[in-house]
C-alpha positions as CSV (number, residue, x, y, z in Angstrom):
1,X,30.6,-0.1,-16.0
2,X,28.0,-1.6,-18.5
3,X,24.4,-1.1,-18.1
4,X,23.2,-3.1,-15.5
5,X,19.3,-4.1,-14.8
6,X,17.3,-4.2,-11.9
7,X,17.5,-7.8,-11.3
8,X,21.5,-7.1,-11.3
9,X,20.8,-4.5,-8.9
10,X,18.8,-6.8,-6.7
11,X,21.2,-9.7,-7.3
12,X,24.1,-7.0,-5.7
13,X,22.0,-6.2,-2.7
14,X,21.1,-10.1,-2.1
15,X,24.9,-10.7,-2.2
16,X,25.6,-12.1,1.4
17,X,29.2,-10.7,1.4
18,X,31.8,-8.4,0.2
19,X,33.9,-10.4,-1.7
20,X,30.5,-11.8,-3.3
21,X,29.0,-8.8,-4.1
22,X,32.7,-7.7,-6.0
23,X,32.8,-10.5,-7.7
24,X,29.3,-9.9,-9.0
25,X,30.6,-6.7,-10.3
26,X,33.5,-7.4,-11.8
27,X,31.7,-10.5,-13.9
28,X,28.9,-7.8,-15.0
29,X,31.3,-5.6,-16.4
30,X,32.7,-7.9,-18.9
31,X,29.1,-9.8,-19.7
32,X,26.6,-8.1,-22.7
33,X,23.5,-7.2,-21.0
34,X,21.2,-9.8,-20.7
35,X,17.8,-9.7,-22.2
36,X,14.4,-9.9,-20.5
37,X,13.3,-11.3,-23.7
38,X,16.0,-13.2,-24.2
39,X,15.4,-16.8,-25.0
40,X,17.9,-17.6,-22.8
41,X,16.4,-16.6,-19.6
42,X,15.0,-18.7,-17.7
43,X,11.3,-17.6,-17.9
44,X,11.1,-15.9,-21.1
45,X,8.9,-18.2,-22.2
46,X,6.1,-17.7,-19.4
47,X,6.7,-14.3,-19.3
48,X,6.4,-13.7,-22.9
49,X,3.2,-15.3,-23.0
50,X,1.6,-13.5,-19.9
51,X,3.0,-10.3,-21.4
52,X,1.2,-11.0,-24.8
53,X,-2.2,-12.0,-23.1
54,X,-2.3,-9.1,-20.9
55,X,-1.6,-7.0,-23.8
56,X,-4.2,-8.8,-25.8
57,X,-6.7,-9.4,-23.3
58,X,-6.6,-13.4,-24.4
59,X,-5.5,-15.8,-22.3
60,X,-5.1,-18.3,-25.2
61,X,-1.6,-17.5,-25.8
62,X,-0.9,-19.0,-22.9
63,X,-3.0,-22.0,-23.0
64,X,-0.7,-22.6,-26.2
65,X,2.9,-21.8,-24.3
66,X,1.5,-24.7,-22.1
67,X,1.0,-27.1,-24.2
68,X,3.7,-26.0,-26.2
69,X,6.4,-26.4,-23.2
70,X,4.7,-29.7,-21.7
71,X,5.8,-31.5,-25.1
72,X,9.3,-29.8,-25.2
73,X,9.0,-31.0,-21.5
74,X,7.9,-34.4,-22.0
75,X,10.9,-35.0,-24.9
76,X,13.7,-33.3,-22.3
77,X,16.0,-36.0,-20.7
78,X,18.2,-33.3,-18.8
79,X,17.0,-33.0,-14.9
80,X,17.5,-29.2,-15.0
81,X,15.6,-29.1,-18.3
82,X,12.8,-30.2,-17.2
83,X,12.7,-28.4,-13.8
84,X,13.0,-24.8,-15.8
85,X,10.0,-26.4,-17.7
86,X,8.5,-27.1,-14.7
87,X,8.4,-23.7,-12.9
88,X,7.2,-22.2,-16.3
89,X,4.2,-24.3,-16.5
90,X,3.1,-23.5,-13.1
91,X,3.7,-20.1,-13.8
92,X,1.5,-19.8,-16.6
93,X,-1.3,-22.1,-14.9
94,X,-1.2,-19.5,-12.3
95,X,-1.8,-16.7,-14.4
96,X,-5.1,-19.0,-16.6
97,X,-6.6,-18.6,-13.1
98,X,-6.4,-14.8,-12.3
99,X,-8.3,-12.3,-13.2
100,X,-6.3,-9.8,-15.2
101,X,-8.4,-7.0,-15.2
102,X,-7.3,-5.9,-11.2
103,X,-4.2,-5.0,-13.4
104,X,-6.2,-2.7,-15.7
105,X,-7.7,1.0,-15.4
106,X,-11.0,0.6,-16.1
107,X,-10.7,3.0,-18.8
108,X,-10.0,2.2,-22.0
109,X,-6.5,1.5,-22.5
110,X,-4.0,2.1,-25.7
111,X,-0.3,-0.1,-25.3
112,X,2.3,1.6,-26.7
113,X,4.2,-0.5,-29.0
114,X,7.6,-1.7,-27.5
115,X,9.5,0.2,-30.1
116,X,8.4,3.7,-29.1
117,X,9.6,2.4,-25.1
118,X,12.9,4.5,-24.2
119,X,14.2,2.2,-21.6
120,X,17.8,3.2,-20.4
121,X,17.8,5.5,-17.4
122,X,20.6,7.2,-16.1
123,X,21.0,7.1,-11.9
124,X,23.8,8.2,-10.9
125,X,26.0,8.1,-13.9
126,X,25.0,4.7,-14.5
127,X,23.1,2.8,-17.4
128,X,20.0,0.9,-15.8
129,X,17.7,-0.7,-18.3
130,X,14.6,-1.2,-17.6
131,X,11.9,-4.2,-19.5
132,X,8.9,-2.7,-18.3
133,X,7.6,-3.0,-21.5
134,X,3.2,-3.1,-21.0
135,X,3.0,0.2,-21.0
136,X,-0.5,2.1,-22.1
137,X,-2.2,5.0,-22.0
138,X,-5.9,6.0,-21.3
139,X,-8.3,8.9,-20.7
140,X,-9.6,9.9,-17.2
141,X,-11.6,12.9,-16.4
142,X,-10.4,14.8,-19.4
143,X,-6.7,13.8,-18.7
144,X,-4.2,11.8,-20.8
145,X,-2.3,9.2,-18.3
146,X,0.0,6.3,-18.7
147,X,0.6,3.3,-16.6
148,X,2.7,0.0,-17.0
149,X,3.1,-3.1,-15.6
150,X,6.5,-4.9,-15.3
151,X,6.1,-8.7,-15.2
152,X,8.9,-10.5,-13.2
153,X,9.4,-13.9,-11.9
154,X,12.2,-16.3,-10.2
155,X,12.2,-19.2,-7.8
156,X,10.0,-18.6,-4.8
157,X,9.4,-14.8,-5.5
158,X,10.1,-11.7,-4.1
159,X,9.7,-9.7,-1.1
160,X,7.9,-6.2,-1.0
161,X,11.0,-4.5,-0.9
162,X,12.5,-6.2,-4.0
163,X,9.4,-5.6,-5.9
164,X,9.7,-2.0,-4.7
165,X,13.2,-1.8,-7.0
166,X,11.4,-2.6,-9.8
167,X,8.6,-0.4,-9.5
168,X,10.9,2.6,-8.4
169,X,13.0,2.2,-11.3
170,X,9.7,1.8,-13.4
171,X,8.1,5.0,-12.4
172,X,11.1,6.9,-13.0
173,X,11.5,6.0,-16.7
174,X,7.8,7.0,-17.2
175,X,8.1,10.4,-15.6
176,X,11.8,11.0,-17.5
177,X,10.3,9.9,-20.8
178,X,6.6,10.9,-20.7
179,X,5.5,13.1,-18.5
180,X,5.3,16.2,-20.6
181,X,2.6,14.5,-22.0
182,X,1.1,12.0,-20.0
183,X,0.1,12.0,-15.9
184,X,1.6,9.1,-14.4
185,X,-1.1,7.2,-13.0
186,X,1.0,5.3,-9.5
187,X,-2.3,3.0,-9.2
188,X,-0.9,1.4,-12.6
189,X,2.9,1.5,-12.4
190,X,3.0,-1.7,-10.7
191,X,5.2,-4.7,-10.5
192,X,3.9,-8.0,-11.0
193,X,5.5,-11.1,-9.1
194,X,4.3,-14.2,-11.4
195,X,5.8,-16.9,-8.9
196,X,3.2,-15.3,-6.2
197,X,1.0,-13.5,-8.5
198,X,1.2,-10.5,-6.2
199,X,1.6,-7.4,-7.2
200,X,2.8,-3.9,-6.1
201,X,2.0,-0.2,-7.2
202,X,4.3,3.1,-7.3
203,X,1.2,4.1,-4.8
204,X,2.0,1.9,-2.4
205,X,5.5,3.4,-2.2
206,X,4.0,6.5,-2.3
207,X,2.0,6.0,0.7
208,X,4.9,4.4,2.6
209,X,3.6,0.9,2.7
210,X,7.3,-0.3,1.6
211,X,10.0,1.3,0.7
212,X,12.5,1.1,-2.3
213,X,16.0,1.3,-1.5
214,X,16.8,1.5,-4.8
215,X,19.0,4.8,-4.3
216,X,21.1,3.4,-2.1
217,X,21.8,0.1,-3.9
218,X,22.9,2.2,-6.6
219,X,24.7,4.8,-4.6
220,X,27.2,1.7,-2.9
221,X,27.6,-0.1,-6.3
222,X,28.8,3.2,-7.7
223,X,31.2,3.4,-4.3
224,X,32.6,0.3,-5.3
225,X,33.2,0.0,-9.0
């Protein structure tokens, strides 16, 4: 089995029926990993541009992707074309309205640049990569801690419990990769759902508010390959 993300992971537990969820399976094993940042996916362009504001505290960037995609948008002839166009804008129009700072300590924060980011984990003998890739580090009372945030998006959002898969998986990669040197702070391990612009922290999960049944998926995908 390739490595397989957490959206494939979600897609698998979404899967309505046996047959489906094999199928699923079988075409993952014999596709190359797909790419957060991948120009292909659907939202890399919103996402990209959230991602880059966040990090840069400017919300121009995404001012820009707007305009940017409304012209591609306006010069598209293809119905489903324009749709992903559509979703990406309102996306991004969502995101010039919030206030970004709730996803910030209120410490000074330092982003690690996405090169330093080790992002394959290993659950149960298999490959999950993970695109959390806003992840910075700050001082509080005398202690060195890191946090990240994982934006994600698709058509109508996603539950609690999906969120939770993503913030699970998140956590795990920054206590397997930096916790010898670094307190993981759960307030800021979050998941960010851009379609609802809602959000959900490792803390949360911690204090049993929702649960992540990411284990599981995992253990019956493993069952079944």
């Amino acid at each position: 089995m390739k490595a397989l993300t957490v959206k494939n992971i979600y897609n698998y537990y979404h899967s309505k029926t046996e047959r489906s969820k094999m199928t699923l399976l079988h075409k993952l094993n014999k596709e190359v990993l797909a790419d957060q940042n991948d120009p292909r996916n659907y939202w890399h362009r919103s996402l990209t541009a959230i991602s880059k504001s966040f990090r840069k505290d400017d919300k121009q960037f995404i001012i820009d992707r707007i305009e940017a995609i409304s012209s591609d948008n306006q010069l598209s002839t293809n119905r489903n074309t324009k749709l992903m166009y559509e979703r990406n804008i309102r996306i991004l129009r969502n995101a010039l309205e919030y206030d970004f700072s709730v996803w910030r300590p209120e410490y000074k924060a330092q982003f690690i640049s996405q090169d330093q980011v080790r992002s394959m984990l290993i659950i149960n003998d298999l490959q999950i990569k993970i695109y959390g890739d806003d992840l910075f580090i700050f001082k509080k009372d005398d202690c060195d801690y890191i946090g990240a945030i994982w934006f994600v998006a698709q058509k109508d959002g996603y539950k609690n419990e999906d969120l939770a898969l993503f913030v699970d998986a998140l956590h795990r990669l920054l206590q397997a990769n930096f916790s010898e040197n670094y307190k993981v702070d759960t307030d800021y391990c979050m998941a960010v759902d851009l379609f609802k612009l809602k959000s959900l922290s490792y803390t949360q999960i911690n204090n049993n508010e929702v649960s992540s049944k990411l284990d599981s998926i995992i253990n019956e995908i493993k069952m079944n390959i």
